[in-house]
C-alpha positions as CSV (number, residue, x, y, z in Angstrom):
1,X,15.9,3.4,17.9
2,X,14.5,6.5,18.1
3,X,14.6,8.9,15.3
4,X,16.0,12.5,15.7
5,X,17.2,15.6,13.8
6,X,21.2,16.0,15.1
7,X,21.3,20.0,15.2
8,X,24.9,21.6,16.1
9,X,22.9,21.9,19.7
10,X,22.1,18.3,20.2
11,X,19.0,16.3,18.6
12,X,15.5,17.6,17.3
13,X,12.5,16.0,17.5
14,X,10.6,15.5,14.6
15,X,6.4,15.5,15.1
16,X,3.9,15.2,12.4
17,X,-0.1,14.6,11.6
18,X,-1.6,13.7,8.6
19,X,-4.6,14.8,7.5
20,X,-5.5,12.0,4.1
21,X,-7.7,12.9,1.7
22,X,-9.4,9.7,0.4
23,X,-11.6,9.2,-3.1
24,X,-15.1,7.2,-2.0
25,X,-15.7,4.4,-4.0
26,X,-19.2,5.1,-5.4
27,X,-20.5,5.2,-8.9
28,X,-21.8,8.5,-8.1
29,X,-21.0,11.8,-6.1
30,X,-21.3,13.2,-2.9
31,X,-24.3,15.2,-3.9
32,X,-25.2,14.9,-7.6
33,X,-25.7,11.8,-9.6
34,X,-23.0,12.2,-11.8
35,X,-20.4,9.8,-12.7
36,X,-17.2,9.2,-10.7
37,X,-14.9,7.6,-13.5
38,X,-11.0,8.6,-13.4
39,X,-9.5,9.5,-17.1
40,X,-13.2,10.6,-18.7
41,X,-12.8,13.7,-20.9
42,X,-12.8,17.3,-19.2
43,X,-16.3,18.5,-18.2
44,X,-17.9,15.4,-19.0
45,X,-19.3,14.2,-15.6
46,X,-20.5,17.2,-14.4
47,X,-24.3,18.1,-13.2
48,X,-25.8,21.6,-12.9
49,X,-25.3,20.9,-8.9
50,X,-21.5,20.6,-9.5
51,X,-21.4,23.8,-11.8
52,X,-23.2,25.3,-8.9
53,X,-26.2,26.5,-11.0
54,X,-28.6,28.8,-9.2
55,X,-31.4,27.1,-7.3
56,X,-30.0,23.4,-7.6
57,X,-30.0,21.9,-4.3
58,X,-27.5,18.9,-2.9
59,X,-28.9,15.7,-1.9
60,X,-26.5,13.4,0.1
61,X,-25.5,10.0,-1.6
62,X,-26.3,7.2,1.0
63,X,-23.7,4.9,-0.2
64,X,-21.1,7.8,0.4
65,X,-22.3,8.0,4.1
66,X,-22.1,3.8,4.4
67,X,-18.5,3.8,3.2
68,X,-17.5,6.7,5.6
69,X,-19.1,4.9,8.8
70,X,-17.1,1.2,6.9
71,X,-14.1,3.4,7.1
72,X,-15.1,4.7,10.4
73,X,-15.4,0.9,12.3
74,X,-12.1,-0.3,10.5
75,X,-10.3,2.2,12.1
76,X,-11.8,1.4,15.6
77,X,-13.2,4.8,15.8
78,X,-16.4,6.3,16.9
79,X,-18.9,6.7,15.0
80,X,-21.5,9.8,15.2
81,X,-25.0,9.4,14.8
82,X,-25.5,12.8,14.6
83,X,-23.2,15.2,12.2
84,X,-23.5,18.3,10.1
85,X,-22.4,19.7,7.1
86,X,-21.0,23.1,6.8
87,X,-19.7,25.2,4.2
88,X,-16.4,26.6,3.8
89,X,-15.9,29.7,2.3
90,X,-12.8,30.5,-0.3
91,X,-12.5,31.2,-3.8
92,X,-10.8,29.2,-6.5
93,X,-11.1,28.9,-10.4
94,X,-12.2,25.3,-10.1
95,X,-14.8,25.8,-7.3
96,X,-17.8,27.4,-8.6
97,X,-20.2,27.8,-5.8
98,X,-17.5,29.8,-3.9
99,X,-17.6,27.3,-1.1
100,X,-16.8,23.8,-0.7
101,X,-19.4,21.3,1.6
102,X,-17.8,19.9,4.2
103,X,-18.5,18.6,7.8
104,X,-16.4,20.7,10.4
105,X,-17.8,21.1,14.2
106,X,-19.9,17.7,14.1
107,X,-18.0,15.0,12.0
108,X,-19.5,11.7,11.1
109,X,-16.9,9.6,12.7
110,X,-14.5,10.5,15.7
111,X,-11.9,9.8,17.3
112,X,-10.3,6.0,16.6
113,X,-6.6,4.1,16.6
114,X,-4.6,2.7,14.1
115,X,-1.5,0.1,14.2
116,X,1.8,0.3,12.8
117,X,4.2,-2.0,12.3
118,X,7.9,-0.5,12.1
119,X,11.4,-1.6,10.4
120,X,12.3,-3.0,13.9
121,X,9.5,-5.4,14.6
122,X,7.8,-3.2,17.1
123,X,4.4,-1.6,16.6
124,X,2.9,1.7,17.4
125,X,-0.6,3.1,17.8
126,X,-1.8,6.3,16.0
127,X,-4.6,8.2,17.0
128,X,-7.3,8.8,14.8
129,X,-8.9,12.2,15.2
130,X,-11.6,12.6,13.1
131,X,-13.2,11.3,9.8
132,X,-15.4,13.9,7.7
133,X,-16.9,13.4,4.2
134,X,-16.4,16.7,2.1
135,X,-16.6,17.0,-1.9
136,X,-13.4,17.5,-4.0
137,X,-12.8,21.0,-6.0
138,X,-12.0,20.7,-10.0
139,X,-9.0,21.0,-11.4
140,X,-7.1,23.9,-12.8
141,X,-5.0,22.8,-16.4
142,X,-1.9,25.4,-16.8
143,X,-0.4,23.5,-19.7
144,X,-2.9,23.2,-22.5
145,X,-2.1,26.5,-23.7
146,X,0.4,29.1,-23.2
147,X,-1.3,32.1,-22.0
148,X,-4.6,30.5,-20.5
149,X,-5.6,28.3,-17.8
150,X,-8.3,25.6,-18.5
151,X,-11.0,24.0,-16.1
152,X,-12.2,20.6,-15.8
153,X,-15.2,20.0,-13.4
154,X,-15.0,16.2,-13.4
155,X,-13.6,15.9,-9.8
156,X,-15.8,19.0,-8.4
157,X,-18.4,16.9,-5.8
158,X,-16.3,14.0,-6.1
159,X,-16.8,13.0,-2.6
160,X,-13.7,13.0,-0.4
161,X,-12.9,11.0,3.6
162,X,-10.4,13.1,5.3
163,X,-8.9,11.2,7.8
164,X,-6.9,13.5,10.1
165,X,-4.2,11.8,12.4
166,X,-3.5,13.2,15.9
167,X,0.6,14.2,16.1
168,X,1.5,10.8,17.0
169,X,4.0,10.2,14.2
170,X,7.7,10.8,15.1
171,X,9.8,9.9,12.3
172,X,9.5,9.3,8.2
173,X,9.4,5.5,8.8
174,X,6.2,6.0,10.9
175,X,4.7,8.6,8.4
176,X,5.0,5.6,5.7
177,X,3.9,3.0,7.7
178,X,1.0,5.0,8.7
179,X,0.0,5.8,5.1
180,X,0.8,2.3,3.9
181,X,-1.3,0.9,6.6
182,X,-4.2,3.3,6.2
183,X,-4.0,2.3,2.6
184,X,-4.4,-1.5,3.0
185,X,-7.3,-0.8,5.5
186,X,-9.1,1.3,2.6
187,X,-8.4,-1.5,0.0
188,X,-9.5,-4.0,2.3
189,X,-12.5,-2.3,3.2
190,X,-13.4,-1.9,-0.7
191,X,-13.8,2.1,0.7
192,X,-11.6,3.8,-1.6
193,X,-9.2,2.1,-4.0
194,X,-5.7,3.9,-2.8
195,X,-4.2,4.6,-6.0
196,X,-2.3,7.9,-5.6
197,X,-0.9,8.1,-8.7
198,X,-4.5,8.9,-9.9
199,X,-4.9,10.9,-6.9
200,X,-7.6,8.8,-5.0
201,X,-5.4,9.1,-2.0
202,X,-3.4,12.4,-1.4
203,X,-1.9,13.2,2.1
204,X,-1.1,16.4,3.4
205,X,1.6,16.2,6.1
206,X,1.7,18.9,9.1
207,X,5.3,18.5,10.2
208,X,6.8,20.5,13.3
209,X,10.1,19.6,15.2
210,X,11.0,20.7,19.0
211,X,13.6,20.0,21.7
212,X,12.9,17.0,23.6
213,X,10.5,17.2,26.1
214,X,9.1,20.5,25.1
215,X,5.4,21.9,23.7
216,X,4.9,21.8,20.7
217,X,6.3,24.5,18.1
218,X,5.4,25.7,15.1
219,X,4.1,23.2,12.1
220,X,3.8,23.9,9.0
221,X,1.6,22.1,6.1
222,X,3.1,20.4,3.2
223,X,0.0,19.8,1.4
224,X,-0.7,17.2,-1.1
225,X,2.0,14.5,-1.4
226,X,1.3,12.0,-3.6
227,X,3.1,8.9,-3.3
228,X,4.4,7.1,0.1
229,X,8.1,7.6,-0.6
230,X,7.3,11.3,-1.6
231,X,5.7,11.4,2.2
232,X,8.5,10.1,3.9
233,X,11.3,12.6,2.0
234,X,8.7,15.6,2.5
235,X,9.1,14.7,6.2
236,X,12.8,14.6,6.4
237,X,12.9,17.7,4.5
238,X,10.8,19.8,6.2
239,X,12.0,19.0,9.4
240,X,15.6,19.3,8.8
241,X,14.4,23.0,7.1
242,X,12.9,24.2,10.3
243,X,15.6,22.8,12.3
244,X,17.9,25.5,10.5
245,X,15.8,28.0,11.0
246,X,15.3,27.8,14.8
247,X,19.5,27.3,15.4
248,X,20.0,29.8,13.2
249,X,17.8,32.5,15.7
250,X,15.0,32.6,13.5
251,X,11.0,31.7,13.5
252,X,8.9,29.2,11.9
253,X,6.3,30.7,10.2
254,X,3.2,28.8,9.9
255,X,2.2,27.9,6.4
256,X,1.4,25.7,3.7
257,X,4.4,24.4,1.8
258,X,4.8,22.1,-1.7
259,X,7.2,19.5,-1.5
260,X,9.5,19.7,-4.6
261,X,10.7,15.7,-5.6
262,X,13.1,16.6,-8.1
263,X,15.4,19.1,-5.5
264,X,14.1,16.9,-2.3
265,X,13.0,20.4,-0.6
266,X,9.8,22.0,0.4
267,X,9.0,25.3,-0.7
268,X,6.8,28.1,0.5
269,X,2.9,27.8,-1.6
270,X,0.6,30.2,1.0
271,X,0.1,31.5,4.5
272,X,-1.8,28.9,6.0
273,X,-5.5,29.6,6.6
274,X,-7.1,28.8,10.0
275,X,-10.9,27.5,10.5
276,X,-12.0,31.3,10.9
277,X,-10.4,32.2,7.8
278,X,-13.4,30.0,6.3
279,X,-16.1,31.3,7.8
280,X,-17.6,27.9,8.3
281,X,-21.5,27.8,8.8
282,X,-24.0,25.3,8.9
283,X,-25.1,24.3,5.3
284,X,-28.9,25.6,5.0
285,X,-29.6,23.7,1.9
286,X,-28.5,19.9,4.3
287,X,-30.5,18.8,7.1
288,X,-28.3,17.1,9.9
289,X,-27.2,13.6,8.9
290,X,-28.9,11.3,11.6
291,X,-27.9,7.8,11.4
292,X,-29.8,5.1,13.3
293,X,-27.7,2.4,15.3
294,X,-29.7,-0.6,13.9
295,X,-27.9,0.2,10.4
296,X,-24.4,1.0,12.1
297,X,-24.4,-2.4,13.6
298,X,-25.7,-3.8,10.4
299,X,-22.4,-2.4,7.9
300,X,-20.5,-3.7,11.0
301,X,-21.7,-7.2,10.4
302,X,-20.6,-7.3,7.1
303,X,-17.3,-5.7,7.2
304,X,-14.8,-8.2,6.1
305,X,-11.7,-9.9,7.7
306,X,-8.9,-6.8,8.2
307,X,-5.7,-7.2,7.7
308,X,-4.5,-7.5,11.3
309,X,-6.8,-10.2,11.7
310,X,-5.9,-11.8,9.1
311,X,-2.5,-11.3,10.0
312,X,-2.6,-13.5,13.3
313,X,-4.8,-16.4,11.8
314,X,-2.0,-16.9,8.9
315,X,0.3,-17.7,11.6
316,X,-1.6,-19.6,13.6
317,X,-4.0,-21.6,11.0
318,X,-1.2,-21.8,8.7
319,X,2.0,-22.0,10.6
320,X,3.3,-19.1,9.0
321,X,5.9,-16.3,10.1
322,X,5.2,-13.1,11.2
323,X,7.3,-11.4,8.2
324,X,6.0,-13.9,5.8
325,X,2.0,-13.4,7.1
326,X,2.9,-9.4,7.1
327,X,3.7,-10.1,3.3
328,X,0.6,-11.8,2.1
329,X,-1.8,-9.8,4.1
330,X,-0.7,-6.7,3.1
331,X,-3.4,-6.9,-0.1
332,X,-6.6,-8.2,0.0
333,X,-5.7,-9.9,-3.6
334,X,-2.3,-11.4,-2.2
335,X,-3.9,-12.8,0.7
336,X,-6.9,-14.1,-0.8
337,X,-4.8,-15.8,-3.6
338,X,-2.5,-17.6,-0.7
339,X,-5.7,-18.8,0.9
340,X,-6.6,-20.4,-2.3
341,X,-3.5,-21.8,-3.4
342,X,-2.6,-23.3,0.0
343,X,-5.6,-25.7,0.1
344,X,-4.4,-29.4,0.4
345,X,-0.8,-27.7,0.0
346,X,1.8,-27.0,2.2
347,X,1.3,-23.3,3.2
348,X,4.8,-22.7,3.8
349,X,5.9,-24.2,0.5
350,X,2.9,-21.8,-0.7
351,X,4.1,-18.8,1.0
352,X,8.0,-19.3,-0.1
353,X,6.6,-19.9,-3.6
354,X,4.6,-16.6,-3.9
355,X,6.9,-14.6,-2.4
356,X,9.9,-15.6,-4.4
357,X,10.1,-16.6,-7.8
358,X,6.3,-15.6,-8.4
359,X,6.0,-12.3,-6.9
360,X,9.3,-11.4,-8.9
361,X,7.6,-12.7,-12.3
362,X,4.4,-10.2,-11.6
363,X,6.8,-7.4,-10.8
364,X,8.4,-8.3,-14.1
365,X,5.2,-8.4,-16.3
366,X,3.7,-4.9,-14.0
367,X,0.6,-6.8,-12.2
368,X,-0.4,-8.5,-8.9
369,X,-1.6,-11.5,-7.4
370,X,-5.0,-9.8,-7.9
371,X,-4.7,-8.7,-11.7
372,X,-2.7,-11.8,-12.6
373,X,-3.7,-13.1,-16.5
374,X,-0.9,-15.9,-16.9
375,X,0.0,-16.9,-13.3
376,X,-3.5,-17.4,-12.0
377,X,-4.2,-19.4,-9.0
378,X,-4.7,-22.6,-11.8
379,X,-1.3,-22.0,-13.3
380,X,0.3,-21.4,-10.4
381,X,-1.1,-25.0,-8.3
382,X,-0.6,-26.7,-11.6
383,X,3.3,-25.8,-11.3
384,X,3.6,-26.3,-7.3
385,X,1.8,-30.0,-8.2
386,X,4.8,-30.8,-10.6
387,X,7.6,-29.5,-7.8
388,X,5.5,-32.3,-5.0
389,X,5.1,-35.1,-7.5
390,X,9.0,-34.4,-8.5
391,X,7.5,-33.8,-12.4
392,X,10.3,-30.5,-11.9
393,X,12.2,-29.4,-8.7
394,X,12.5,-26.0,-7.5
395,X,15.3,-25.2,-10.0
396,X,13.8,-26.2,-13.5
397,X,10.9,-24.3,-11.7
398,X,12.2,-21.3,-12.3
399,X,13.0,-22.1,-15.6
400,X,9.4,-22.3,-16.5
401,X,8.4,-19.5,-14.7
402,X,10.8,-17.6,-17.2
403,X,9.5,-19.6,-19.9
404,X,5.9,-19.0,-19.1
405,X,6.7,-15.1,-19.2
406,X,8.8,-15.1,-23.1
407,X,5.9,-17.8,-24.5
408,X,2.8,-17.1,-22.3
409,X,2.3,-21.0,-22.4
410,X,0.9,-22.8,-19.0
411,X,3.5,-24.8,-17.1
412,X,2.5,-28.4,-18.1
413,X,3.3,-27.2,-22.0
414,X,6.6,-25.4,-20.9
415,X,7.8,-28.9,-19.3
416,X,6.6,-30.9,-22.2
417,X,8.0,-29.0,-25.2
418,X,11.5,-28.4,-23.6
419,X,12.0,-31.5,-22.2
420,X,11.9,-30.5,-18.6
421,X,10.6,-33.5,-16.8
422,X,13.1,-34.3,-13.5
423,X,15.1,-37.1,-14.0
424,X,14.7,-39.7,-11.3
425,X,16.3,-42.8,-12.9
426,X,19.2,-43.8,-10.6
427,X,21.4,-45.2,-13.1
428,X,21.5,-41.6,-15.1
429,X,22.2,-40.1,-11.6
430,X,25.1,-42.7,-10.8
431,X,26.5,-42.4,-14.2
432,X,26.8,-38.4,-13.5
433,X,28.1,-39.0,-10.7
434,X,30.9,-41.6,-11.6
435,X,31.7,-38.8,-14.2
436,X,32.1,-35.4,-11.9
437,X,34.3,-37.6,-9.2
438,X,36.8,-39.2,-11.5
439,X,37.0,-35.3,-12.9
440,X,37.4,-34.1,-9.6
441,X,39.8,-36.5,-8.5
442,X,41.8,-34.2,-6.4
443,X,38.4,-32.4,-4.5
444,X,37.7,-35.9,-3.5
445,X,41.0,-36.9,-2.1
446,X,40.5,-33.5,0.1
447,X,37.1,-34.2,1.0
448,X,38.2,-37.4,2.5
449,X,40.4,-35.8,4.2
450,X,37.7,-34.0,6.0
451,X,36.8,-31.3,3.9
452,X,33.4,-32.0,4.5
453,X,32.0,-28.7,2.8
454,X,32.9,-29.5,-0.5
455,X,30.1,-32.1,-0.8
456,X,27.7,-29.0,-1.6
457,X,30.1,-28.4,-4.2
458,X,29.9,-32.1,-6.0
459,X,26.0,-31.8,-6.3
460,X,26.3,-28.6,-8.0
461,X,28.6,-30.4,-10.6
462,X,26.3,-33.0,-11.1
463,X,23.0,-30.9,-11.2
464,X,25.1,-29.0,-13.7
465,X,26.0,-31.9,-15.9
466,X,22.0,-32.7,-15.7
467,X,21.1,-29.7,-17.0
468,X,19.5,-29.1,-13.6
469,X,17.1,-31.8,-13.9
470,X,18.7,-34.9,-11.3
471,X,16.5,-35.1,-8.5
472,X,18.3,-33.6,-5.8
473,X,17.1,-35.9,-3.2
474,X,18.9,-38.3,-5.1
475,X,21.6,-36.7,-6.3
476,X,22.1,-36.1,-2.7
477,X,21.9,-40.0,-1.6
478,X,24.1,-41.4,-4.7
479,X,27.1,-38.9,-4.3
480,X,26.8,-39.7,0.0
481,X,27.1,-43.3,-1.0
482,X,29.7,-43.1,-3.5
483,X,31.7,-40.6,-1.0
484,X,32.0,-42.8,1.5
């Protein structure tokens, strides 16, 4: 279905491009040696070429470069083996040198493609326009004290991939795919670590909307969005915004907006600057970055299995669904720990496993299949073992899982000190049995009268007088026998 803005008219289109600013993993920064670490105290990992001291010259970090051209080949894009860096001019509190190094005419990466998958099933591609590397600006505190504003240097030459889309996006479902996706592929990639509550990963969304069929109008910028969901509302919001402004006879202006979470509306932050307003020229202190092919083909070698990939062999190596393999791929950590679960396992049994019961447990406790300190692949094998050997079945199974969480005990001690163990002695069964029947005397007579769906009923009575712990399977086989 496609997605549209119902004006009193008729419907709107909605357009957008990203442009996502992404944190490089490296130890150090784009052109200084100093440290990279979030949550350090203010000022504290900052070199005299970050405080833009006279005469200290940048020198590009390789490792910086490899992760942009990484970033560059997961995205299918093109990668430049010659690119520039420029400077662009503007003045803020938290930027020293008056000018922030960036790459502008002659990026390092061009233009590549990304996949979406959508609510409906479908997918969609998204052009890639352009990767640059840039360093980040410091940061301006406003609430350390009431009549001053504080700066902390730590980010300045942290160094920055933005990823700008082309205006292929058409909805707020696509905008949160896209960023979701993008994120994954970064994660995957071990390129930057996606965690936007830190800001590693901020997105600024250009959003514009038009009549069907026509060029495109006006966009404006709502600039640093920090969180998928915040994405998708800044999209609906700004689009049904300019939609009242165009019925209403009056212009767009082109700007750069903040998106406000708490009200759910954009408001208006600056007139928004075009390149010239920069006054971009080529930095005189960098020499052209000129990559040889050789080491291109080299980082592509070693890139690791993407998602996507990874994706299609899970359903055809493992037998799995598409939803389910969409699941499990869509962290590195979650897939990996599926991989190693599954071996000499059924991976469907797997699959249902960790996303059930399991995955709801790590929500609980706040971590993931790849920060997991109690349900570790170990723990979690040791319990599906006791389900195939019918030690538990999938009901007491949850039990220990809760268990587990309250006493942080492994599995085969939850069983043991509670008593879980599955009973599989007939006689027991039978004698439950006997017991819920003669009770329910009056369910049977209907049930031989052909109320056949009550049967599901009499197991439930007699998994409830056994605590949960008669084997189904033969619970199941007594009751058919004694039914008929």
């Amino acid at each position: 279905m496609t997605y549209s803005i119902q004006g009193r008219e008729g419907p709107w289109e909605v357009v957008v491009g990203m442009e996502v600013h992404a944190q490089v993993i490296s130890n150090s920064k784009l052109f200084s040696g100093a440290a990279t670490k979030f949550g350090a105290p203010p000022n504290s990992q900052v070199s005299l070429v970050d405080a833009a001291f006279p005469g200290m010259l940048p020198v590009i970090n390789r490792e910086c470069v490899a992760q942009a051209v990484r970033t560059g080949l997961g995205l299918a894009a093109e990668i430049h083996l010659w690119s520039r860096f420029d400077r662009k001019n503007y003045f803020y509190a938290d930027l020293p040198a008056g000018y922030q190094i960036s790459q502008y005419a002659h990026p390092i990466v061009g233009s590549g493609s990304l996949a979406i998958e959508l609510p409906d099933g479908t997918t969609k591609e998204i052009g890639i326009t352009r990767l640059h590397l840039e360093q980040d600006a410091g940061k301006s505190l406003h609430d350390q004290h009431p009549s001053k504003s504080y700066i902390d240097l730590n980010r300045a030459g942290v160094p920055l991939m933005e990823i700008v889309s082309e205006p292929d996006i058409r909805s707020p479902d696509e905008a949160g795919a896209y960023l979701r996706k993008l994120r994954t592929i970064l994660r995957y990639l071990g390129t930057c670590d996606g965690n936007m509550e830190e800001g590693s990963l901020r997105a600024d969304v250009n959003v514009s909307v038009r009549r069907p069929g026509e060029p495109l109008r006006t966009r404006c910028e709502v600039k640093n969005v920090n969180s998928v969901r915040f994405v998708m509302q800044a999209v609906e919001a700004e689009a049904k915004r300019q939609v009242q402004i165009w019925e209403e006879g009056g212009t767009v202006e082109q700007e750069t907006r903040l998106f406000d979470p708490g009200r759910g509306v954009t408001r208006s932050m600056r007139s928004k600057e075009e390149a010239h307003d920069y006054r971009y020229f080529p930095d005189p202190d960098l020499v052209p970055l000129v990559l040889e092919k050789s080491w291109i083909d080299s980082l592509s070698a070693e890139l690791p299995e993407l998602p996507d990939a990874k994706k299609t062999r899970f359903m055809t190596e493992y037998g799995l669904a598409l939803y389910e393999s969409s699941l499990l791929v869509a962290e590195s950590g979650t897939a990996d720990y599926f991989e190693s679960l599954a071996k000499n396992r059924r991976p469907k049994t797997v699959a249902n496993f960790m996303l059930g019961d399991l995955s709801a447990a790590l929500n609980r406790m706040g971590e993931s299949f790849s920060s997991a300190t109690l349900f570790t692949v170990a723990a979690s094998a040791a319990l599906l073992d006791m389900i195939e050997d019918g030690t538990i079945n999938g009901r007491i199974a949850k039990d220990v899982i809760e268990e587990m969480e309250r006493s942080g005990e492994g599995p085969r001690a939850v069983v043991e000190r509670l008593g879980l163990r599955q009973v599989t002695d007939t006689g027991a069964i039978e004698t439950a049995v006997a017991e819920v029947l003669a009770r329910e005397s009056s369910k049977v007579a209907e049930y031989k009268a052909g109320k056949e769906k009550l049967f599901g009923f009499f197991v439930g009575q007699v998994m409830k007088a056994m605590a949960g712990k008669g084997n189904p399977a033969l619970v199941n086989e007594v009751l058919k026998k004694k039914l008929s």
